[in-house]
N, CA, C and O atoms as a GROMACS GRO file, in nm:
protein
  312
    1UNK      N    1   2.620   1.975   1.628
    1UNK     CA    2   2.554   1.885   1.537
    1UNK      C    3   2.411   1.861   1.588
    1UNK      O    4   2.387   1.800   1.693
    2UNK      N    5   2.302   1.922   1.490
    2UNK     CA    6   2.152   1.892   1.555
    2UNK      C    7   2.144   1.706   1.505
    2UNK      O    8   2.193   1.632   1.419
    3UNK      N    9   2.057   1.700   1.614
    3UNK     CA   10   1.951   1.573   1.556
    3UNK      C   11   1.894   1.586   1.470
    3UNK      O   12   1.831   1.689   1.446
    4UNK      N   13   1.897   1.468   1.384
    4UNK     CA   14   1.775   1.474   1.271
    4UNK      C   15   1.638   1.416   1.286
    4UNK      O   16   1.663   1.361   1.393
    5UNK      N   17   1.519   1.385   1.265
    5UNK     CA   18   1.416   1.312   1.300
    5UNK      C   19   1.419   1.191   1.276
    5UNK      O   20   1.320   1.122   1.302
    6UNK      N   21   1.522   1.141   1.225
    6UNK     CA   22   1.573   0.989   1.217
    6UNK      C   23   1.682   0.935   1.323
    6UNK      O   24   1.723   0.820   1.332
    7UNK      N   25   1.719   1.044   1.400
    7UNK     CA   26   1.777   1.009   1.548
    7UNK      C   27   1.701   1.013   1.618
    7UNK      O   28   1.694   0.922   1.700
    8UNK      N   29   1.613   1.112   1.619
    8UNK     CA   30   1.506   1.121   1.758
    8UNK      C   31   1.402   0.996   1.742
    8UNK      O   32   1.333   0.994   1.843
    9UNK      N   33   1.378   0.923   1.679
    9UNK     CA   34   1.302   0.809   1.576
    9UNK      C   35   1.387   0.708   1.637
    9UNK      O   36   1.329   0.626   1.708
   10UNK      N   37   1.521   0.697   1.624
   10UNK     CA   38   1.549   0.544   1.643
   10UNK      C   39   1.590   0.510   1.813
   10UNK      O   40   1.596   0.406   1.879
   11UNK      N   41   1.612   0.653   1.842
   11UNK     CA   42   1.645   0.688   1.992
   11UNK      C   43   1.507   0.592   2.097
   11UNK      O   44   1.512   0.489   2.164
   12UNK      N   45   1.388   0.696   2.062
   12UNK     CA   46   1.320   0.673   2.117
   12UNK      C   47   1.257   0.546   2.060
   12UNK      O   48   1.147   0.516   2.105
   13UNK      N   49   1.313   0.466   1.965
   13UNK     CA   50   1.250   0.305   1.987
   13UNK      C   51   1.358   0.223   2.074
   13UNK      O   52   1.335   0.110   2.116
   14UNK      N   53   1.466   0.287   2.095
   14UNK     CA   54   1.563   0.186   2.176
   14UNK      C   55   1.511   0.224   2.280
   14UNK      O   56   1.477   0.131   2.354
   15UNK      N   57   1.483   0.367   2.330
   15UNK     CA   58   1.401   0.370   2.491
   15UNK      C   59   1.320   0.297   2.545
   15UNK      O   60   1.323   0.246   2.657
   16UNK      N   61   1.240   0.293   2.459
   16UNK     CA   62   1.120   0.229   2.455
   16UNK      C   63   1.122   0.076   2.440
   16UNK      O   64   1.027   0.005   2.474
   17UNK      N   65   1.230   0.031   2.391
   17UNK     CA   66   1.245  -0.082   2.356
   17UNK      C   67   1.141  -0.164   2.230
   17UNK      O   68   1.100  -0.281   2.223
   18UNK      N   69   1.123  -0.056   2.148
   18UNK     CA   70   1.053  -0.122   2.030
   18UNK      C   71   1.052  -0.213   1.899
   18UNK      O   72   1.141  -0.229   1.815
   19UNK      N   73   0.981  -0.243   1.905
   19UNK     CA   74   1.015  -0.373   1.764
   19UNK      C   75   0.903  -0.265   1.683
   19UNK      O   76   0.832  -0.176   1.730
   20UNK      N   77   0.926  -0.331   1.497
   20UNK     CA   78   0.856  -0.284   1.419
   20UNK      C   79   0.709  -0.324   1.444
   20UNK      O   80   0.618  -0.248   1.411
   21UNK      N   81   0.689  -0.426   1.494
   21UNK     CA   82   0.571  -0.456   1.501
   21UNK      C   83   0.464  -0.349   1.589
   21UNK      O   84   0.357  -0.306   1.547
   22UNK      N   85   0.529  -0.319   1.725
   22UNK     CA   86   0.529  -0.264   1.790
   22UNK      C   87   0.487  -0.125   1.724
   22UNK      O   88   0.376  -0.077   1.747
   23UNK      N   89   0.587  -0.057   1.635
   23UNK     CA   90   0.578   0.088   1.599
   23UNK      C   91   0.466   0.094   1.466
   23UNK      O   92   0.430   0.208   1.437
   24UNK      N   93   0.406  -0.019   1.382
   24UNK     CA   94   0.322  -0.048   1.314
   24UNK      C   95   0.194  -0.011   1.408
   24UNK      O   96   0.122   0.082   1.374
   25UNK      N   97   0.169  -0.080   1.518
   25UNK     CA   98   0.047  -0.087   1.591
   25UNK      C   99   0.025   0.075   1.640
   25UNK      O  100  -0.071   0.148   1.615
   26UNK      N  101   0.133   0.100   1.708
   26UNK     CA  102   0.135   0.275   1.748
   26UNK      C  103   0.096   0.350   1.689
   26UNK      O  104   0.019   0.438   1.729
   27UNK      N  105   0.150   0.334   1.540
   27UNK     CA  106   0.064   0.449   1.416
   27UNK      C  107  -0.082   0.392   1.376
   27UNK      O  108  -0.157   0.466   1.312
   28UNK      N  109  -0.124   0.263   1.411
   28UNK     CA  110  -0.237   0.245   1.382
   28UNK      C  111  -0.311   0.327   1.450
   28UNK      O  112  -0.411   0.377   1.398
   29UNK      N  113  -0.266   0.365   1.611
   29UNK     CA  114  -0.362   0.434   1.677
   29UNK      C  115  -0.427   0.526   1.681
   29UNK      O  116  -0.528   0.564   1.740
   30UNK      N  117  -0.313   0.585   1.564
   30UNK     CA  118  -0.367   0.743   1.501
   30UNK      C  119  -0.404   0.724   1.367
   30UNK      O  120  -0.388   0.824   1.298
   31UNK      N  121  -0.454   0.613   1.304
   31UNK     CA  122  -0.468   0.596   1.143
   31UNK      C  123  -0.383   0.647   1.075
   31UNK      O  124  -0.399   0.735   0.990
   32UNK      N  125  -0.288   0.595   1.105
   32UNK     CA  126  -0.146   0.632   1.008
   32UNK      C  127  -0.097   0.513   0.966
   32UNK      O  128  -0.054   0.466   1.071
   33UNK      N  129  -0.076   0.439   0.885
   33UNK     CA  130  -0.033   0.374   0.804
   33UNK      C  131   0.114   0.316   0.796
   33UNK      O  132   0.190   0.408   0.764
   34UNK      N  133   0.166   0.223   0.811
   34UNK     CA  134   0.299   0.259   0.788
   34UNK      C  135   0.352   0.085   0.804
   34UNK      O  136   0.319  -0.002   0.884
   35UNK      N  137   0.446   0.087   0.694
   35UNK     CA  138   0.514  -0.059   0.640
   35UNK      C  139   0.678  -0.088   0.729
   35UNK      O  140   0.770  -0.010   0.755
   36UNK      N  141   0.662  -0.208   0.751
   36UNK     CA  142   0.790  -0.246   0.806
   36UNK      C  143   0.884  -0.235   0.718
   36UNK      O  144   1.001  -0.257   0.747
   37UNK      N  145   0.839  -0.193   0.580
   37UNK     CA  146   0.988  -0.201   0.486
   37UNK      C  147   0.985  -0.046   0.508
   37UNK      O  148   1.092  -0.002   0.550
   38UNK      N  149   0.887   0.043   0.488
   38UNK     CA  150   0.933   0.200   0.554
   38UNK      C  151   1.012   0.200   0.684
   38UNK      O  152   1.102   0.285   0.688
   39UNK      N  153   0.996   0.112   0.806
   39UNK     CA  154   1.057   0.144   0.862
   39UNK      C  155   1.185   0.102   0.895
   39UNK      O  156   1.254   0.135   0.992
   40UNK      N  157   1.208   0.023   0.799
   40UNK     CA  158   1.368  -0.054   0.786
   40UNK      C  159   1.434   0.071   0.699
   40UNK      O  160   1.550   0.094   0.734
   41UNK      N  161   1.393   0.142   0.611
   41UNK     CA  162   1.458   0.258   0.558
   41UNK      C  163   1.429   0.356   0.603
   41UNK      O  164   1.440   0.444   0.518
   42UNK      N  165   1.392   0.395   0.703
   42UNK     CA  166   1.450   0.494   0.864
   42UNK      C  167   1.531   0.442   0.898
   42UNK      O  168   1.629   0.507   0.861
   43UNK      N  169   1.567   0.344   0.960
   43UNK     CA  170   1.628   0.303   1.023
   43UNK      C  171   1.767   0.254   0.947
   43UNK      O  172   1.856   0.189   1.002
   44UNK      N  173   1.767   0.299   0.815
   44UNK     CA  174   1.950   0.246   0.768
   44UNK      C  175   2.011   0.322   0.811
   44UNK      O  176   1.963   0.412   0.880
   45UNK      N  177   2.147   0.310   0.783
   45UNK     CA  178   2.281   0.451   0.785
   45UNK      C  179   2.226   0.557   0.703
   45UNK      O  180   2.123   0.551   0.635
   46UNK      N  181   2.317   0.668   0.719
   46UNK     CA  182   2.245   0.759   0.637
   46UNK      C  183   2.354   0.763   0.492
   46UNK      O  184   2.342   0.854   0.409
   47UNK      N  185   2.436   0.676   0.479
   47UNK     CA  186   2.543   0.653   0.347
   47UNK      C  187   2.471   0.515   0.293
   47UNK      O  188   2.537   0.473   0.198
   48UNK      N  189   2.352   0.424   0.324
   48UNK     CA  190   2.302   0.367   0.273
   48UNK      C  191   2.171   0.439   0.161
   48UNK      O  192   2.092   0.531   0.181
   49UNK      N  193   2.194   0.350   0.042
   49UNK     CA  194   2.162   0.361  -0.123
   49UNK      C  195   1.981   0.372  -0.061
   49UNK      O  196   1.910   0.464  -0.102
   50UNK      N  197   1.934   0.283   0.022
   50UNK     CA  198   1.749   0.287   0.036
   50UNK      C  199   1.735   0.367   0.146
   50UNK      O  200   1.620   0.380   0.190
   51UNK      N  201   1.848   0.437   0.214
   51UNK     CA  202   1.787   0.528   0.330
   51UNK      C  203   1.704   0.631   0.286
   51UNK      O  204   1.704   0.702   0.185
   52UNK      N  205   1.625   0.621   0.393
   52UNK     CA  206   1.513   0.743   0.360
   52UNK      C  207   1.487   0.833   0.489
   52UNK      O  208   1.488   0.794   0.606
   53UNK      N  209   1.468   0.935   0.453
   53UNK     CA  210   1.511   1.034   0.579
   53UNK      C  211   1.320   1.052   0.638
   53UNK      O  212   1.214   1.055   0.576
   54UNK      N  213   1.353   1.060   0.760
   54UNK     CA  214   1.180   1.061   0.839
   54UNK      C  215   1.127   1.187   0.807
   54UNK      O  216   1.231   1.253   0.804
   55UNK      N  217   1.071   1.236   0.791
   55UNK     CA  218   0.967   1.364   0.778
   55UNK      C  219   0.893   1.350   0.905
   55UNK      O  220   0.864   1.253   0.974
   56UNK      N  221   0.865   1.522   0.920
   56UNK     CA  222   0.815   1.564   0.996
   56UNK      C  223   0.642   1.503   1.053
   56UNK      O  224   0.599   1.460   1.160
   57UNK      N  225   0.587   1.526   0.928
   57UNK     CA  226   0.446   1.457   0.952
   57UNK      C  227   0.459   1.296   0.986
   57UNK      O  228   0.351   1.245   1.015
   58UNK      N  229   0.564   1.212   0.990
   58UNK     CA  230   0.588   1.043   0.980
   58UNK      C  231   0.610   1.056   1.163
   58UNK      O  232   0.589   0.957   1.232
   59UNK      N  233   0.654   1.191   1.225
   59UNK     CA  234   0.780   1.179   1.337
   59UNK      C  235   0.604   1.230   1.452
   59UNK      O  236   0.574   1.172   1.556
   60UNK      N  237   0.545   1.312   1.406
   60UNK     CA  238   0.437   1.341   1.473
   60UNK      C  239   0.328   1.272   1.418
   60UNK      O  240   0.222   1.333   1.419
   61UNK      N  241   0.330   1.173   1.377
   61UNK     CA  242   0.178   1.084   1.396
   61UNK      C  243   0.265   0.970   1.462
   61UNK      O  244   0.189   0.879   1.495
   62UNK      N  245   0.361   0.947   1.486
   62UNK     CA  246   0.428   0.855   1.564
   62UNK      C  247   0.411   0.880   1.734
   62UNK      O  248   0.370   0.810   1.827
   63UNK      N  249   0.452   0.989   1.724
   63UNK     CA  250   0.472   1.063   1.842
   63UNK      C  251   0.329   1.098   1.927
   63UNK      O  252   0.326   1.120   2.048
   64UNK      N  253   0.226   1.098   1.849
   64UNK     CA  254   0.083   1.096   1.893
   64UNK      C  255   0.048   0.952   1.895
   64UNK      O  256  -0.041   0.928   1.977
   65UNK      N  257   0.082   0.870   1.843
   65UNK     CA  258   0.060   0.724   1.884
   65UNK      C  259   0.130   0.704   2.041
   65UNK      O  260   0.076   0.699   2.151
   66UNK      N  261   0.233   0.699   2.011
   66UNK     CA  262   0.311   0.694   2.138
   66UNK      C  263   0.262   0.774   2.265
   66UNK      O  264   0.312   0.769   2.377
   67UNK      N  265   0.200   0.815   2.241
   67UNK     CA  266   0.131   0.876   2.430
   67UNK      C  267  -0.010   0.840   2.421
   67UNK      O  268  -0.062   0.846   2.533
   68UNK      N  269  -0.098   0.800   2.319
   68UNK     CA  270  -0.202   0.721   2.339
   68UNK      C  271  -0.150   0.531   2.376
   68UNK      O  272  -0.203   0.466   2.466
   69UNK      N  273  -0.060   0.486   2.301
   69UNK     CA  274  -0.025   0.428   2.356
   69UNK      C  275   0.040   0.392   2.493
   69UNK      O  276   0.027   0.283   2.548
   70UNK      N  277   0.118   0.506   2.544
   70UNK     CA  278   0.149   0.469   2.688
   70UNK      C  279   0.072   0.538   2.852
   70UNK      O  280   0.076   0.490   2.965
   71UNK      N  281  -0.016   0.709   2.783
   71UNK     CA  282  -0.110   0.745   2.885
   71UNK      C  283  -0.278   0.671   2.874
   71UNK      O  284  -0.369   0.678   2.958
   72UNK      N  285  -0.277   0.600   2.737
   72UNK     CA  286  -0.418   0.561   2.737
   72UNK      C  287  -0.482   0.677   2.612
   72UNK      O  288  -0.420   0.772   2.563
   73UNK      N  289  -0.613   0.637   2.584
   73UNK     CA  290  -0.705   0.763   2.486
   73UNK      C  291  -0.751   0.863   2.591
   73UNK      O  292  -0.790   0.832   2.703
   74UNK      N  293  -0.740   0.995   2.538
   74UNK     CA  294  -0.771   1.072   2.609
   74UNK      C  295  -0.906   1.107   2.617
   74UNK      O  296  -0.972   1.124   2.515
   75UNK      N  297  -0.962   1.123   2.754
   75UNK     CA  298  -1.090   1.108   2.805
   75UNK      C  299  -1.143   1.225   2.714
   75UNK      O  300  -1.075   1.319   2.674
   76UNK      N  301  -1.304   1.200   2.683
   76UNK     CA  302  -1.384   1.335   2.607
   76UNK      C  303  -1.432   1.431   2.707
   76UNK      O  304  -1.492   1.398   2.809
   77UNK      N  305  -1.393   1.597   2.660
   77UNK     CA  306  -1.463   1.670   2.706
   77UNK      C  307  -1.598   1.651   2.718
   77UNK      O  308  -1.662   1.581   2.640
   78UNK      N  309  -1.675   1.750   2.872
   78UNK     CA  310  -1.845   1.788   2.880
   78UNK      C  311  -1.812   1.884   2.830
   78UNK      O  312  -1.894   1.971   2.802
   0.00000   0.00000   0.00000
C-alpha cells in the first residue's frame, strides 16, 4: 500500500508538530496561498463527503516552505 500525498502531509505535520496556523505561515514563505478550511479538507478521512485529496503542486510548495522555514532563506549566489 503506497502513501498518498495526504499521508505524507499529515505525517509530517504531526512530526513537526504543526498547527494550521503554523502550515498557513510556511506556504506564505513561498507565496502560496492557502486557507485553513483547505487544510481541514486534507486533513479529513478519505470516506469523508468534503475530503479533498492534496496535489502534487499543494505537497511541494509546502515542502519548500518547510526547509526555508527550518534551514533559514537560502543565501544568494556571487
Amino acid at each position: 500500500m503506497a502513501l498518498t500525498n495526504n499521508d505524507i502531509f499529515k505525517k509530517l505535520r504531526v512530526a513537526h508538530k504543526l498547527r494550521d496556523d503554523d502550515i498557513v505561515q510556511i506556504c506564505a514563505l513561498v507565496d502560496f496561498k492557502v486557507t485553513k478550511s483547505e487544510l481541514g479538507a486534507i486533513f479529513r478521512s478519505e470516506n469523508h463527503p468534503k475530503y479533498v485529496e492534496c496535489g502534487d503542486q499543494f505537497l511541494r510548495n509546502f515542502l519548500n516552505g518547510l526547509i526555508i522555514h527550518l534551514r533559514g532563506p537560502m543565501p544568494e549566489k556571487k
